[in-house]
BATI-772359 format. One record per residue (C-alpha): residue number from 1; residue in one letter; chain; x, y, z. Coordinates in steps of 0.25 Angstrom, whole numbers, plus 5000, padded with zeros to 4 digits. Each point is the difference from the previous one (the first is absolute). Example, Ala and Ser with C-alpha at 12.3 -4.5 7.8 and 13.67 -1.06 7.14 Angstrom:
% residues 2
{1, "A", "A", {5049, 4982, 5031}},
{2, "S", "A", {5006, 5014, 4998}},
***
This chain:
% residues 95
{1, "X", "A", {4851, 4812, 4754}},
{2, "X", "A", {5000, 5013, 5010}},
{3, "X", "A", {5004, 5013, 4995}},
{4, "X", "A", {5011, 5008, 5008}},
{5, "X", "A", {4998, 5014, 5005}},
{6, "X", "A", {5012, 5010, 5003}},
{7, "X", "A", {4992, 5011, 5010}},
{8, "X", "A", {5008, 5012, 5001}},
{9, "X", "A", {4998, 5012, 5009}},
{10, "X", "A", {5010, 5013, 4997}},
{11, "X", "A", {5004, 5012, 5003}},
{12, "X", "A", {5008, 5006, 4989}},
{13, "X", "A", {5012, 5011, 5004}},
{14, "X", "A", {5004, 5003, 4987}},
{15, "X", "A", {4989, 5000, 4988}},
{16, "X", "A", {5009, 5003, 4990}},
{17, "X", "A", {5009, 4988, 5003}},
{18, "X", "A", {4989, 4992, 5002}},
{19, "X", "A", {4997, 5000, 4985}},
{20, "X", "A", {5013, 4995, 4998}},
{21, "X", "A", {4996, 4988, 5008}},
{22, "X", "A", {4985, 4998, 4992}},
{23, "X", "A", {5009, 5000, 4988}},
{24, "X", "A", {5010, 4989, 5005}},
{25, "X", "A", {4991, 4990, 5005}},
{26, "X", "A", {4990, 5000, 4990}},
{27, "X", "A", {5008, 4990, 4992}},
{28, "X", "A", {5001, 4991, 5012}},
{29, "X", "A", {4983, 5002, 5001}},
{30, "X", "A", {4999, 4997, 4985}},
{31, "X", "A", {5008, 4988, 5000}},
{32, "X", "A", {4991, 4994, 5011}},
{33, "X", "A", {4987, 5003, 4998}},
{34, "X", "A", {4997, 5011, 5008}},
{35, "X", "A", {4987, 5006, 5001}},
{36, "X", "A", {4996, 5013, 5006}},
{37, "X", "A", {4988, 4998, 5009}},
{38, "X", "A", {5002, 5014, 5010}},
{39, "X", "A", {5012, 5011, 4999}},
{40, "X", "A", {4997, 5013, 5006}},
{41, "X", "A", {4987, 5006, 5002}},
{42, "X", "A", {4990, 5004, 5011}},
{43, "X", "A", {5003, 4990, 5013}},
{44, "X", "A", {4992, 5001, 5013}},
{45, "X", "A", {5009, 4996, 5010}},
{46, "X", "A", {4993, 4993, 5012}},
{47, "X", "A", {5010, 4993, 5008}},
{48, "X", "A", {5014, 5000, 5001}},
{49, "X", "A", {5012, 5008, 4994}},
{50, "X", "A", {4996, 5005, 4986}},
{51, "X", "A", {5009, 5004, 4988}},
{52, "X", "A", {4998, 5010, 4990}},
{53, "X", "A", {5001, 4990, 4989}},
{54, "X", "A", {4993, 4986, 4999}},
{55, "X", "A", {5001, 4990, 4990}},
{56, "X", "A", {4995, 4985, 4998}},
{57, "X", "A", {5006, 4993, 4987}},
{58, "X", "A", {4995, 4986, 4996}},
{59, "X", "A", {5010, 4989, 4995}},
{60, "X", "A", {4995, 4989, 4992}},
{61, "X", "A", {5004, 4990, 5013}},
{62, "X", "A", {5009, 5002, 5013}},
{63, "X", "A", {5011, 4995, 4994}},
{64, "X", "A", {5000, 5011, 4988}},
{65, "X", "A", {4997, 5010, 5012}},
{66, "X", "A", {5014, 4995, 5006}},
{67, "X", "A", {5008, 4999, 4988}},
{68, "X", "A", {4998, 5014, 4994}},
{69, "X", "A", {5004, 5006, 5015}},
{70, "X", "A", {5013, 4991, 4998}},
{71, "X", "A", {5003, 5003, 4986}},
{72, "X", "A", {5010, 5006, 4997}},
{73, "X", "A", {4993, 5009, 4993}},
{74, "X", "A", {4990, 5005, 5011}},
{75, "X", "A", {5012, 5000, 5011}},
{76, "X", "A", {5006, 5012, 4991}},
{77, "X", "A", {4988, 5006, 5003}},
{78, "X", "A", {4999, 4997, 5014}},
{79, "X", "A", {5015, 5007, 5001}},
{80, "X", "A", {4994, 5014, 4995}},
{81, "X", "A", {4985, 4999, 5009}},
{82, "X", "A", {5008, 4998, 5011}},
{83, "X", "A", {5008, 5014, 5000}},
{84, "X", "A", {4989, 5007, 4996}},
{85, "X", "A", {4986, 4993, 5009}},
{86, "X", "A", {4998, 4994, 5010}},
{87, "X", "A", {4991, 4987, 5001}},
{88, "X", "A", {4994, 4988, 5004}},
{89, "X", "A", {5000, 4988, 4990}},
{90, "X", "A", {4992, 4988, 5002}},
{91, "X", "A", {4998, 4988, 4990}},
{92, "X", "A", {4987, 4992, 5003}},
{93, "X", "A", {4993, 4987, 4994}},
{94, "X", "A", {4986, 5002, 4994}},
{95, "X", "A", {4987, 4994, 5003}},
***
């Protein structure tokens, strides 16, 4: 089975409040087996619009990738992101 990737590219305008959402959606991360491959460090940007933060999260398959953006716990987290960043969110199949 192909694993599932969440890729996200951020900006974040409030860093304080932006803890708070690290802190809610960990569960959701937990709960589907998430697993940390890239968040934050050095990017060289070549093409394209970059953000300030980038982060690819691997997911035991697509469908785990899926179910932890709709769970309920993840969509609590989504709530406080999205006053406090701005971003671009894509779920992908792996190779």
């Amino acid at each position: 089975m192909a694993k599932g990737y969440w890729i996200a590219n951020v900006d974040v305008r409030d860093a304080e409040r932006y803890k708070d959402y690290i802190s809610t959606a960990k569960p959701a991360f937990e709960l589907f087996g998430a697993n940390f491959l890239a968040r934050g460090g050095a990017v060289t940007q070549l093409e394209g619009k970059g953000r300030a933060r980038n982060v690819v999260i691997e997911f035991p398959s697509m469908q785990h990738a899926l179910d932890c953006y709709n769970s309920e716990e993840y969509q609590q987290a989504l709530k406080i992101r999205q006053e406090v960043a701005d971003a671009e969110l894509m779920i992908m199949d792996g190779v």
